[in-house]
C-alpha positions, 0 to 999 in steps of 0.5 A: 250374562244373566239378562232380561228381554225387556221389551218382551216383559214390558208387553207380558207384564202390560197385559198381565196388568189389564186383568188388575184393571178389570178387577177395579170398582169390583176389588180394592187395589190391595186385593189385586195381588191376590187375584193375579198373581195365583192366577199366573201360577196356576197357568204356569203349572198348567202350561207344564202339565200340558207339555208333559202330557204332549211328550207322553202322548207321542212316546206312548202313541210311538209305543202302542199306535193301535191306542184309540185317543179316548184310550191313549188320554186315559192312559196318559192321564193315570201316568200323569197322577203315578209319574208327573211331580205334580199333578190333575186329575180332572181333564179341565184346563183353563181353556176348557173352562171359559168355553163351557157353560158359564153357570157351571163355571164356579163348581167346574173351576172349583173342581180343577183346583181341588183337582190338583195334587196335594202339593199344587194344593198347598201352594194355592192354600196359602194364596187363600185363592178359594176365598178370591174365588167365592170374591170373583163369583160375586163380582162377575170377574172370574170369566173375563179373568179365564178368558184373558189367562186361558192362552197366556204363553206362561211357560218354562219353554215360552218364559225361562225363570229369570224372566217370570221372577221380574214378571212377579216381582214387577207385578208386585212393585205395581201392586203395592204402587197402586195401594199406596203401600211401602215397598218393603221387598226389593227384588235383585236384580239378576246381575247382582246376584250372579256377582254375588255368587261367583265373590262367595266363590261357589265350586262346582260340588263333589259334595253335598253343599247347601245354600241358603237364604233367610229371606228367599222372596219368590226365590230368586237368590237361591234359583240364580245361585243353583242356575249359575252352577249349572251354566258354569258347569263345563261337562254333563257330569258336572252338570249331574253333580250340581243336581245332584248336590247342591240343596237349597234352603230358606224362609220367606214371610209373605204368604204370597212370595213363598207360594210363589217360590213352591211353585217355581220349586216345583216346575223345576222339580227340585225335590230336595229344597227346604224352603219354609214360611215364616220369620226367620228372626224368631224362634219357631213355636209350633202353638203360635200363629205365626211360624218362626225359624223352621231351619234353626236346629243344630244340623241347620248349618249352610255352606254359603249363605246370600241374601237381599233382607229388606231395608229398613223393616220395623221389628219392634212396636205394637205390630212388630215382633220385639218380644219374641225377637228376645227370646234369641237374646242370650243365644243368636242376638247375644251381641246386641239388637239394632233399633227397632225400626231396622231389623237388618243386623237381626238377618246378619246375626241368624245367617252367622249363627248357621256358619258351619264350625272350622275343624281346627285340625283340618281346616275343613268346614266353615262358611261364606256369607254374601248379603246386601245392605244399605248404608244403615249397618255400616255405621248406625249406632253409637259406642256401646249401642247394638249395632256398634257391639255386632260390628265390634263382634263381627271384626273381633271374630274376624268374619268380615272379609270384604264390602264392595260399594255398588253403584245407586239406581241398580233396583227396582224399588229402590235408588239408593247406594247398597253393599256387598258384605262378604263374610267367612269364618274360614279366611285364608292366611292372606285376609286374616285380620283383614278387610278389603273396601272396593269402591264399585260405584262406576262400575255400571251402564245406563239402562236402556229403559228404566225398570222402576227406579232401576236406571242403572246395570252392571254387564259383565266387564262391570262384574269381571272387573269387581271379581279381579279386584276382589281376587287380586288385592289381598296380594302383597303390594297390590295398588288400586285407587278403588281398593283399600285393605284395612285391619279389623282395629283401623275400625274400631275407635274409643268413645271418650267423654272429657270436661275441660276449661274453656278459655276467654279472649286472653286465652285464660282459663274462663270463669262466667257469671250467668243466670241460673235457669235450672230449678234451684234444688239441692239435686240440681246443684249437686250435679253441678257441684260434681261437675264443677269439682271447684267453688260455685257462687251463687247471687240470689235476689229473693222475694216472700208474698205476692203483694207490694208489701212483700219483701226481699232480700239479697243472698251471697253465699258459696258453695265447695265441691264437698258443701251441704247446699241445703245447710248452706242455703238454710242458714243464708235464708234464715240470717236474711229473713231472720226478723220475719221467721222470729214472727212466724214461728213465735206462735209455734212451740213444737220444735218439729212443727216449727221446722216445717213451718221454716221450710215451707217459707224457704220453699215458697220463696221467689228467687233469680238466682245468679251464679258464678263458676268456671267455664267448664265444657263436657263433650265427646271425642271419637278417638282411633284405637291404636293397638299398638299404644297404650290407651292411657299414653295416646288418649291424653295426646290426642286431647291435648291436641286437638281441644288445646284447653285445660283438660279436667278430667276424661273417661272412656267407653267400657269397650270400643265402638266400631264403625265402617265409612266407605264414602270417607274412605274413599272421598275423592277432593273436587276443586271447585269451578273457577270464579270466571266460569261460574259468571260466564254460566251465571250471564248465560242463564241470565241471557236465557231468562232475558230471551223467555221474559222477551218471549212472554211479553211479546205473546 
């Protein structure tokens, strides 16, 4: 299993965290980061060199003894620059540094930096670690800050991988504690991405295969990926086939994350991988200050695809990037753009845009996506708005293949329920129009240790019994109350806005007479005449001055769906108020001005306005589609059943809306407590009150 010595990280990342400390009063908490986590990269390279150097120094020195040591260090020296994949040419190392003279301390450290090769150097450039480094001068931290590095065992040899991946993203979830950030990146945990793998069902290649991840961190989902082929590997040759084969791909936003991941790259000496800085939702502009999708050419297609996108990032607003999300409207987000404070879908839509095309003649091609979500794309979105019209695109394709439902408590920045979608453009006969549910959430042990919020783990039983599920049931008469096969459509229902009749007491047809709170306007009473569709009419006690001598007068009038209210209420006014407008437009001859004086009085008039109609009521109805009815039969049977009032009118949604519910799906009935243990658990706790109120008054 793919596990962490935890005990031993707790200690490593303890003393890590000490060097943050010693920056406090100095550094603000948000610039922490910026000081460990290159620091920590730098050792590790260094840590690397200096094993290469040993195992050349006594090939060398096995070869030609007669070499002096000033010899045989220049010579290794000038093998390291012309061999090594990465290099120094200066013969510092951080030990060497803290024990020099600490006024050449800046210019001697500033010296081993620019001393590495151009591809160390870029890694560091994009930690902008010069500019700390002119901070830590200033402040009179960068000894104490080599001191405590100069020995630190941060090794391949001493610290695999896998362990300096939680080491980073450990010191990341800190960091952002301490500056009272929001963690937007959660790092997966190891055992989740190996299940992740072996569902996406990853052969050990006799080909070129690609991998790719569009938000890779420090790198974790494609190196366990890449990892796990090669502990699965059963000979050298297959172990060689892997290396040589598989080629992994990505882009990551955080300048510190993606420098991170280089040099892990690097230390693995993994030439071949193509990974980039920059959003991989937006369109690459080279004048732009902010890079884009660097792996969006018509060759960028991926053979399996994994991802942990962050949950819940903001794509839209001042200080999104909604505009040049856009620009991919017609193309890569043609199916529809999710609300702007959840970019999740945006992720999903540029993994399925990189599938690579199904020979229909063959059958070769074809890709298989492993991604994990919260709950929010599941059902977010109502009929016809963005993340409905991408879930209705994705099953009306037929890419979505399976969603395994995770236990809570499994990350560790985060408590909440994820899922496992899979998805593939190249389902076999057995899954095709179909999407198999499997509730995992039991599938777990306790941690022994909390790692943040992650309280929870997956062992391998755990795995190995979500992988048999997967496998096994999409066969003919499969049973497993934790998996469910369903057809694309079972997801798919009609959106139906319907107007009908409310009854009263007696369970006739109601007619209500109530006060009209809306502004008394002819746009106004249009709507309700349209509504409606049947007789309005209308009471209205109205009032012209503002003094005790003013008057009044009680108007009845009535309205038919097809009446001109402003004629009809014209003419009621000028009957009521007949004597007082014969006395204002007595002075008046222009016909034009005479009018305009009349209407000044109508709109001038105070009114209460009551109104009688019939009790309409218009509402929405989810209904499930039916592929094998006609909608025209089964949408009228379903309100009638289920309002059992006279139905006016409906209409439905120009296309269907799409939503997944797992928690339904599989919602397990729990009787509740019987009456007598909740009194006996009631008189327990009352006992336990009584005995803690005696404790406090007798103290």
């Amino acid at each position: 299993m793919l596990s962490l010595n935890k005990p031993k990280l707790d200690n490593l990342t303890n003393e890590i965290w000490k060097s943050a400390e010693r920056l406090r009063g100095k550094f603000k908490a948000y610039e922490y980061q910026n000081v460990i986590l290159p620091i920590i990269v730098i050792r590790r390279l260094e840590c690397v060199l200096i094993q290469w150097r040993e195992k050349m120094r006594e090939e060398v020195s096995g070869k030609r003894a007669a070499l002096k040591p000033a010899e045989l260090d220049k010579l290794v020296k000038k093998l390291e620059v012309s061999q090594s994949h990465f290099s120094n040419a200066t013969a510092h190392t951080l030990e060497s540094l803290a024990a020099e003279d600490p006024t050449l301390l800046e210019d001697n450290f500033r010296a081993y930096l620019n001393g590495f090769s151009k591809n160390v150097r870029d890694i560091l450039d994009h930690f902008n670690y010069h500019a700390t480094v002119t901070q830590l001068v200033k402040n009179n931290r960068l000894a104490p800050i080599l001191n405590q590095y100069k020995r630190l065992a941060l090794g391949p040899a001493q610290l695999s991988n896998l362990e300096m991946g939680y080491v980073y993203e450990e010191l990341l979830r800190r960091f952002s504690e301490q500056s009272g950030e929001e963690a937007g990146e959660h790092f997966t945990p190891r055992e989740v991405i190996r299940l992740m793998v072996e569902l996406l069902d990853i052969p050990t290649p006799t080909h070129h295969t690609s991998i790719y991840d569009p938000a890779c961190g420090t790198g974790g989902m494609l190196s366990v990926a890449k990892e796990h082929l090669l502990d699965r590997a059963q000979t050298d040759a297959e172990k060689r086939q892997v290396e040589s084969y598989v080629t992994l791909h990505g882009q990551e936003l955080s300048p510190s994350n993606y420098a991170i991941c280089r040099a892990d790259l690097l230390i693995k000496q993994d030439q071949e991988a193509r990974v980039f800085l920059g959003n991989s939702l937006i369109p690459h502009d080279k004048s732009s200050k902010e890079p884009g999708d660097q792996l969006a050419g018509a060759n960028d297609r991926f053979d399996f695809m994994l991802s942990n996108p962050p949950f819940g990032v903001t794509w839209g607003g001042k200080d999104g990037y909604e505009d040049e999300a856009r620009r991919y409207a017609a193309t890569r987000y043609r199916a529809g753009m999710p609300r702007t404070n959840d970019g999740a879908l945006l992720f999903l839509q540029t993994m399925l845009a990189k599938m690579k095309p199904v020979d229909a003649a063959s059958g070769q091609g074809g890709s298989r996506i492993a991604v994990i979500f919260n709950g929010s794309p599941l059902s977010n979105g109502d009929c016809g708005q963005g993340e409905s019209e991408i879930r209705r695109w994705i099953l009306e394709n037929d890419w979505l293949d399976a969603i395994v439902m995770l236990p809570d408590q499994l990350f560790y920045n985060t408590g909440i329920y994820t899922y496992i979608w899979l998805l593939r453009n190249e389902k076999p006969a057995s899954h095709a129009g179909q999407v198999m549910l499997i509730d995992a959430r039991r599938q777990f042990e306790k941690e022994p240790k909390a790692f943040g919020n992650k309280r929870n783990r997956i062992a391998d039983a755990h795995r190995e019994w979500i992988e048999a599920r997967y496998r096994a049931g999409w066969a003919e008469g499969f049973e497993d109350a934790d998996v469910k096969r369903f057809n694309t459509t079972d997801f798919a229902y009609h959106k139906v806005g319907v107007v009908f009749w409310q009854t009263g007491a007696d369970e006739q047809p109601a007619i209500i007479t109530e006060p009209y709170e809306k502004a008394f306007t002819a746009a106004n009473i249009a709507k309700e005449q349209a509504f409606h569709a049947s007789e309005l009419s209308f009471a209205v006690r109205a009032r012209h001055g503002d003094t005790a001598a003013d008057i009044a007068a009680d108007i009845a009038f009535t309205l038919q769906p097809d009446s001109s209210f402003n004629a009809v209420w014209g003419e009621a006014v000028r009957e009521a108020f007949a004597a007082e407008l014969a006395e204002l437009t007595r002075p008046i001859a222009d016909t034009r001005e005479r009018n305009k004086a009349v209407k000044a009085f109508i709109d001038g008039l105070q009114l209460a306005v009551v109104w009688t109609h019939r009790h309409y009521i218009a509402d929405d109805e989810y209904i499930p589609f039916d592929p094998a009815g006609e909608p025209a039969d089964y949408i009228p049977a379903f309100l009638a059943r289920e309002i059992a009032k006279p139905i006016i009118r409906w209409q439905d949604s120009p296309q269907l809306g799409y939503e997944i519910l797992p928690n339904k799906y599989f919602y397990r009935y729990q009787p509740p407590k019987p009456a007598s243990e909740l009194l006996a658990e009631f008189w327990a706790l009352e006992k336990e009150a009584e005995g803690m109120l005696r404790g406090i008054v007798s103290k």
